[in-house]
C-alpha positions in Angstrom: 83.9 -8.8 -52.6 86.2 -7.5 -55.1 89.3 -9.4 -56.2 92.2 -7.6 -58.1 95.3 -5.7 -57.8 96.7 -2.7 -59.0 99.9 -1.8 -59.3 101.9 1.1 -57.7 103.1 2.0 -61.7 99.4 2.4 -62.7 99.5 -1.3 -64.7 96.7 -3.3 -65.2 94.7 -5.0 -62.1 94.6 -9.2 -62.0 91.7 -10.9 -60.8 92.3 -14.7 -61.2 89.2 -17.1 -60.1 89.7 -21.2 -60.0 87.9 -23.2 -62.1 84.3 -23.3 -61.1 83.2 -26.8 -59.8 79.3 -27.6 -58.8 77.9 -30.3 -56.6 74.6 -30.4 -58.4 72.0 -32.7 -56.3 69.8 -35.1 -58.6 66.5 -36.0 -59.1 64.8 -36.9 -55.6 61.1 -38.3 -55.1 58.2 -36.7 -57.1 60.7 -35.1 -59.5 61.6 -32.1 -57.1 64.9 -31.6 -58.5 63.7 -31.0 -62.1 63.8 -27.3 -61.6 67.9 -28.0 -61.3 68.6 -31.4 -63.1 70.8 -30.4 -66.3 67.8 -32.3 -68.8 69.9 -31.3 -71.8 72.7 -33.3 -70.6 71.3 -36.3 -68.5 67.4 -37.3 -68.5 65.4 -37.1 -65.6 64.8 -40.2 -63.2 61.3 -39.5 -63.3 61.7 -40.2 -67.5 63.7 -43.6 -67.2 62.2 -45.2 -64.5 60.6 -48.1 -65.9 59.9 -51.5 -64.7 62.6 -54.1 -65.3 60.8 -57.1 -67.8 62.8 -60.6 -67.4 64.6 -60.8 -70.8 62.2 -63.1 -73.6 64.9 -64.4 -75.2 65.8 -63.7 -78.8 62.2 -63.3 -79.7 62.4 -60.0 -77.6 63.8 -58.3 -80.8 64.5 -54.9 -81.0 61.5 -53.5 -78.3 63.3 -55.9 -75.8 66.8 -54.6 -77.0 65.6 -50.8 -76.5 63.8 -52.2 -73.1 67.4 -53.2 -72.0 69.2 -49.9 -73.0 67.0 -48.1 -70.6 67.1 -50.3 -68.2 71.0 -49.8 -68.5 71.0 -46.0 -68.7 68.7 -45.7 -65.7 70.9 -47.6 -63.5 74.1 -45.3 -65.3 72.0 -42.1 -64.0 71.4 -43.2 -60.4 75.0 -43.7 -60.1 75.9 -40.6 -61.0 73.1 -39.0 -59.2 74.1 -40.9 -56.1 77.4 -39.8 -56.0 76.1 -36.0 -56.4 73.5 -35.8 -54.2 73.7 -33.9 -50.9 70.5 -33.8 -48.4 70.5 -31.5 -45.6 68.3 -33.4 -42.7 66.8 -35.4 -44.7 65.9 -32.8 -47.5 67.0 -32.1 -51.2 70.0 -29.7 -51.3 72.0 -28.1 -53.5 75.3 -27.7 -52.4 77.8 -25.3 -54.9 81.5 -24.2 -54.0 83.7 -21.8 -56.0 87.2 -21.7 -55.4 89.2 -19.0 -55.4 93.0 -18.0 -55.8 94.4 -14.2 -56.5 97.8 -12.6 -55.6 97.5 -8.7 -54.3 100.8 -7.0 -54.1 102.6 -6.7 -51.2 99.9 -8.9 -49.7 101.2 -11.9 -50.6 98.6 -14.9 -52.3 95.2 -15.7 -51.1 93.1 -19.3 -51.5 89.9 -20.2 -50.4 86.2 -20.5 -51.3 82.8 -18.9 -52.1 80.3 -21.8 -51.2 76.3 -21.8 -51.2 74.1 -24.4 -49.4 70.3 -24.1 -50.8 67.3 -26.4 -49.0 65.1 -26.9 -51.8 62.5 -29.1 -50.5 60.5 -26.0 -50.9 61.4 -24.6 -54.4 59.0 -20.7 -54.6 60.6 -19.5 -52.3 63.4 -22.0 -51.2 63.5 -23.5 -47.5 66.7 -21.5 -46.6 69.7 -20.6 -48.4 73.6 -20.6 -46.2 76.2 -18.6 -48.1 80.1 -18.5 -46.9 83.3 -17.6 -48.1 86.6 -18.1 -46.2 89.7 -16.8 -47.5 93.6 -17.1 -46.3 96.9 -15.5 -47.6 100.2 -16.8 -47.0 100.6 -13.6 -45.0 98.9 -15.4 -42.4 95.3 -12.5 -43.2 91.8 -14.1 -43.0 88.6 -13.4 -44.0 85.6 -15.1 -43.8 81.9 -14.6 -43.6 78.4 -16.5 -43.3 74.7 -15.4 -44.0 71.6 -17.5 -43.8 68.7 -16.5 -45.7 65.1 -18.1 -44.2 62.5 -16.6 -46.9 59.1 -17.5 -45.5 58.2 -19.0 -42.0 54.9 -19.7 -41.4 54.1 -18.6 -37.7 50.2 -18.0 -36.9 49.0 -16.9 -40.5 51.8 -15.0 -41.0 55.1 -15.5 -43.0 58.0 -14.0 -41.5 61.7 -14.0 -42.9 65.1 -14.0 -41.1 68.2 -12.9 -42.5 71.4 -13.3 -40.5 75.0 -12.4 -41.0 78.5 -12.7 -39.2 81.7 -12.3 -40.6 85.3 -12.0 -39.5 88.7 -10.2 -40.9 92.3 -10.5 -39.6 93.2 -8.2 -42.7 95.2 -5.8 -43.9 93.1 -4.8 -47.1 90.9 -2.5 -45.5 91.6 1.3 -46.4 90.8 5.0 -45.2 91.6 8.1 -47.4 90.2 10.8 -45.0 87.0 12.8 -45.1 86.0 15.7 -47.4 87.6 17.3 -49.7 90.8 16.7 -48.2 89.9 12.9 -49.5 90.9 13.5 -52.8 94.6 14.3 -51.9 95.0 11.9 -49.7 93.2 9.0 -51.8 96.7 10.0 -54.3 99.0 8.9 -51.4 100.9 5.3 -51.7 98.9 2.8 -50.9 100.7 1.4 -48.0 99.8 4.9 -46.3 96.1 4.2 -47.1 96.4 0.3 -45.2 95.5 -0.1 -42.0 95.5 -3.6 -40.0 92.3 -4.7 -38.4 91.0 -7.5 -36.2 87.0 -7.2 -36.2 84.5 -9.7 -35.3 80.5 -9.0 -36.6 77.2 -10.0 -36.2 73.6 -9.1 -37.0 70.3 -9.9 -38.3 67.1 -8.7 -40.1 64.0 -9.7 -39.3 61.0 -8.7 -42.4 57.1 -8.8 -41.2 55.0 -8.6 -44.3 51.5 -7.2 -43.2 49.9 -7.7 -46.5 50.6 -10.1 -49.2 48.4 -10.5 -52.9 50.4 -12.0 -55.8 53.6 -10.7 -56.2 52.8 -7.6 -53.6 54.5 -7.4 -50.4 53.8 -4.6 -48.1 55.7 -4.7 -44.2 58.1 -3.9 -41.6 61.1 -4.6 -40.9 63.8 -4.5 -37.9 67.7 -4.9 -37.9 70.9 -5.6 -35.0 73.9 -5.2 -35.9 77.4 -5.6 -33.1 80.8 -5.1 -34.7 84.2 -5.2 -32.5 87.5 -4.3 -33.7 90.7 -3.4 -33.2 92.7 -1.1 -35.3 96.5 -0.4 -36.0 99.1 1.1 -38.6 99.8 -0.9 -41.8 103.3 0.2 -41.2 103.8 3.1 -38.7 102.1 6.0 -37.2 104.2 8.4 -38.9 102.9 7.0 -42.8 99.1 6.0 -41.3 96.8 8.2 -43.0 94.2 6.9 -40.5 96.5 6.9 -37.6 97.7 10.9 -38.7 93.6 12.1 -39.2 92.0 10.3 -36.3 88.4 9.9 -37.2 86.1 8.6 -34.5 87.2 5.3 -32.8 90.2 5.6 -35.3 91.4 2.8 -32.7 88.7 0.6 -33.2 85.8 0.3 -30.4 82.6 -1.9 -30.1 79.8 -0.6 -32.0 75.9 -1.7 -32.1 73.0 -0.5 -33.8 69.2 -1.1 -33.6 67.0 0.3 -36.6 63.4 -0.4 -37.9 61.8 0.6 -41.3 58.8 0.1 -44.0 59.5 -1.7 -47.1 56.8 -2.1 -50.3 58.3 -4.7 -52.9 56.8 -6.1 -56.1 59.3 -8.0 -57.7 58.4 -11.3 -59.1 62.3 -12.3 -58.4 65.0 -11.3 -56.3 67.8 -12.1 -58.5 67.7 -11.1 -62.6 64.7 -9.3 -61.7 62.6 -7.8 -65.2 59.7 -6.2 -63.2 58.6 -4.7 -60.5 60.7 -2.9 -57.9 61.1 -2.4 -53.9 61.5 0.3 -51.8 63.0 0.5 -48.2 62.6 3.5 -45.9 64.6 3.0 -42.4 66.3 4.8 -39.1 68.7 3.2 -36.6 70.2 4.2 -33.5 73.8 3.1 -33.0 76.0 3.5 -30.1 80.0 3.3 -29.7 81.0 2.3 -26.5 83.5 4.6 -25.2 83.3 6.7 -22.0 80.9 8.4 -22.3 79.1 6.4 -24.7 78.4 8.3 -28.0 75.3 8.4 -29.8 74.5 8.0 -34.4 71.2 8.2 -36.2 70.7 6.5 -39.6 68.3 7.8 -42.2 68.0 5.7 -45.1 66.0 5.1 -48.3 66.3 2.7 -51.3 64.2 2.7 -54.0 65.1 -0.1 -56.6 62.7 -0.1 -59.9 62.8 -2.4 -63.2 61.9 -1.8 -66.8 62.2 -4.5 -69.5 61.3 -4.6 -73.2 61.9 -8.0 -75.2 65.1 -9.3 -73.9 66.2 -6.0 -72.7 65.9 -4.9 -69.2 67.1 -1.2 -67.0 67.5 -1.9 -63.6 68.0 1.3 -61.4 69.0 1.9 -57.8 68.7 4.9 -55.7 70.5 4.9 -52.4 70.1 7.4 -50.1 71.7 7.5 -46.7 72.4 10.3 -44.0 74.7 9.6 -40.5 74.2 12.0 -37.6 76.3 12.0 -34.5 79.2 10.6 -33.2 79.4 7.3 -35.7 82.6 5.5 -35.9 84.4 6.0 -39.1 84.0 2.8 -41.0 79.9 3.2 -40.4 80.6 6.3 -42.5 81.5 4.2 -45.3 78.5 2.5 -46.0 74.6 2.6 -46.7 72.1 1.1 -44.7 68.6 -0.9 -45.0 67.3 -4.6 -45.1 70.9 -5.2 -46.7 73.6 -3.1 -45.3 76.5 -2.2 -47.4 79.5 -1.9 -45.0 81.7 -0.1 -48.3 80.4 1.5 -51.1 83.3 2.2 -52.8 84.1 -1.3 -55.3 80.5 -2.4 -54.0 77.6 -2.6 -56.8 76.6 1.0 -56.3 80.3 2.9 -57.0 81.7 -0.4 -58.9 85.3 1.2 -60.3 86.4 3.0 -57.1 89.2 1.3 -54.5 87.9 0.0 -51.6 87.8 2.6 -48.5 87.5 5.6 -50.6 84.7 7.0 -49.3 83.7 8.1 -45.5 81.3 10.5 -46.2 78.1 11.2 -43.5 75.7 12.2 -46.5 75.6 9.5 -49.5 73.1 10.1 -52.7 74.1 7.5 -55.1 72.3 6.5 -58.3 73.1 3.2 -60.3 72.1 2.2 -63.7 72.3 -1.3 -65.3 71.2 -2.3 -68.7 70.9 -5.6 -69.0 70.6 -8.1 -72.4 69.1 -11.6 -70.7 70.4 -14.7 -73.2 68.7 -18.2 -73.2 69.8 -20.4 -70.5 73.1 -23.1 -71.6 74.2 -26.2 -69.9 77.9 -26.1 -69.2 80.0 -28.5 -67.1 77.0 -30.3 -65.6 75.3 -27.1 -64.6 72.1 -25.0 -66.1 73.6 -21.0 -66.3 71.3 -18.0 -66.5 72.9 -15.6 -68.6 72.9 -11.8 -68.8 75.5 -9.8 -70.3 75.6 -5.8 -69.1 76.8 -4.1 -72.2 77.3 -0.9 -70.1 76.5 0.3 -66.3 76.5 3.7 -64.8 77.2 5.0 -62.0 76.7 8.2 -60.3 77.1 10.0 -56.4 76.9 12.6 -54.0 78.8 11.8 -50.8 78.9 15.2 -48.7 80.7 18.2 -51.4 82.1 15.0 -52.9 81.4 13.9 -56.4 81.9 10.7 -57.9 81.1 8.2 -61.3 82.1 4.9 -62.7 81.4 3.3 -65.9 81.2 -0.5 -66.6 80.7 -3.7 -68.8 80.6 -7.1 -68.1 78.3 -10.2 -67.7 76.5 -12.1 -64.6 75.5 -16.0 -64.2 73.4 -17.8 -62.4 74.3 -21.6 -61.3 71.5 -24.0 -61.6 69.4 -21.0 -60.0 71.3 -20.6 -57.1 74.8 -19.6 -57.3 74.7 -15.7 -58.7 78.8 -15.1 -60.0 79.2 -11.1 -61.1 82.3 -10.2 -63.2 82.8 -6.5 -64.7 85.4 -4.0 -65.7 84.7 -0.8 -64.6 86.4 3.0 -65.1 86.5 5.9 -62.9 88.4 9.2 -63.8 91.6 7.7 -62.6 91.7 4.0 -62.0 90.1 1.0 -63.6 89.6 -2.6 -62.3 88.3 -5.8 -62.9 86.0 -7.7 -60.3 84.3 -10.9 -59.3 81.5 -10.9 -57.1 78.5 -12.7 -56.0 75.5 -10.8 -55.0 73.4 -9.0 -56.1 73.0 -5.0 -55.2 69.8 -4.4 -57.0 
């Protein structure tokens, strides 16, 4: 999600993030937190846990003196690890939140958090993994979201995994510039004219069956749901709405649900600062808006992601490709599809400089390029990082007659191999912005 502002006089855009704060879990039995425990800065349990010995007296000397000391820092440790350990049911969790504070204007200022909840009594791959953010303005807007990630469940030999995700928005940051070439005049109008206020409520869930599994080689099929209602009106008034004045489908708002099923062939070793491998995705839904008479879409979509990586240095490369057919409501027009759909390209991973909303195009073709410079891991604030900096990103895209690029530079982190935080500055041919995000496009 991007964070910034830009002002009407063509100033410089503000992203603000609180200080980052970690609840880091601590050693638990058999050493299953050492993947996580921050060594550098506080020794493992597993490394202190020694026997208490009655005290000898003075003949102890300086074997019983050193015999003490640990006694002393183990007992330091597991109060400190009690105080930041967090099980889930019984199991070893890792537990980090982010706060987060911007100002937009005319939107007034926003609070609220990026949280991530990971089970890992299971390390490679983790048990499951609950990601949410909730965020409130003074203006009385909301916006919230929650995923859970279940990588592998073993049901009769095989090992199935579940993705979920449901969010909410009572917003007024959600934007429409038109369709088609017309877009690019309209995309120049104030931004107030480019608002629209929505109330939407969604849902949905992919479910992946991998038929055939050797090493690091996935091969299966996979099948989506996805139910979105909302309700749509003027930022301001009709008369300055350029939604309200071009009335794309279900400009109004409407209930929408879409079924789709697809092939997918991945050989990353990772998900997340992936240096090998790739994944590719080939999928088609059905989606239907209820209106009378109900109105039929058809999603095409392929992603192909691929990685190269020499020494510390690593290209990691995207293609999207996504064509809507039908009667699709607009803001499905805005997005891609696959395992994980994109609702807005525009200020997502793939188009990183552009404003939110200012694409709705039916045919996307979007290539992204990230070069990638992967540093040794540090130890800050309690926390292991995984470091990364991204001395320069490209990218480029076809949506319908459309054409358009961004450039960018910036670094990512990941917390104690869990938490993934994104921030870049990225260019287009006529804005710039700064953002802060947290997953993970390719």
């Amino acid at each position: 999600m991007r964070f910034c502002r830009q002002a009407s006089d063509g100033t410089r855009h503000l992203c603000r993030a609180a200080i980052l704060w970690a609840l880091v879990p601590a050693a638990h039995a058999n050493g299953s937190f050492d993947a996580y425990f921050p060594r550098g800065q506080y020794p493992a349990l597993t490394d202190l846990q020694t026997p208490e010995t009655p005290d000898k007296g003075p003949r102890s000397g300086l074997v019983g003196e050193i015999k003490t000391l640990s006694t002393e820092i183990t007992r330091s440790v597991k109060d400190v690890a009690q105080k930041r350990n967090l099980t889930c049911f019984g199991d070893p969790c890792l537990a980090q939140v982010f706060p987060l504070m911007y100002s937009k204007p005319n939107s007034g200022f926003f609070g609220g958090f990026r949280a991530r909840l990971t089970n890992i009594w299971r390390q490679n791959p983790y048990l499951y993994a609950l990601d949410a953010q909730l965020i409130r303005s003074d203006t009385s807007q909301w916006l919230a979201s929650l995923n859970l990630d279940v990588p592998e469940i073993p049901v009769a030999g095989l090992r199935p995994r579940v993705k979920l995700r449901g969010s909410y928005a009572r917003s007024t940051e959600f934007r429409y510039t038109g369709e088609g070439q017309e877009s690019e005049i309209l995309s120049r109008r104030p931004d107030a004219d480019k608002r629209y206020s929505i109330n939407e409520a969604a849902a949905g869930g992919t479910l992946l069956l991998p038929l055939r599994i050797r090493e690091e080689r996935k091969f299966g099929l996979y099948g989506s749901y996805d139910y979105s209602h909302s309700r749509n009106n003027p930022y301001e008034n009709k008369a300055s709405s350029v939604l309200f004045a071009e009335r794309p489908e279900a400009f109004r708002g409407g209930t929408f649900r879409a079924a789709g099923a697809g092939l997918f062939f991945d050989t990353r070793p990772t998900e997340t600062f992936t240096r090998s491998g790739g994944m590719i995705e080939l999928g088609a839904n059905v989606g239907v808006l209820e209106e009378r008479p109900r109105k039929f879409s058809y999603r095409l979509s392929m992603i192909d992601r691929r990685y190269q990586s020499r020494g510390r240095w690593t290209l990691a490369h995207r293609l999207s490709v996504d064509a809507l057919m039908g009667k699709a409501p607009f803001w499905e027009r805005a997005g891609v599809g696959g395992i994980d759909p994109i609702r807005d390209v525009s200020g997502s991973g793939l188009l990183k400089a552009h404003t939110g909303g200012r694409f709705h195009e039916n045919y996307k073709f979007i290539e992204s390029l990230e070069l990638r410079l992967h540093q040794n891991d540090f130890r800050t604030l309690g926390m292991r990082g995984d470091l990364a900096v991204m001395p320069l990103a490209l990218d480029v895209g076809f949506m319908s007659r459309l054409f358009a690029w961004s450039i960018a530079t910036g670094f990512d982190v990941v917390w104690n191999r869990s938490l993934l935080t994104r921030f870049y500055v990225a260019f287009t041919e006529d804005e710039w912005a700064t953002r802060l995000k947290f997953s993970h496009e390719f």
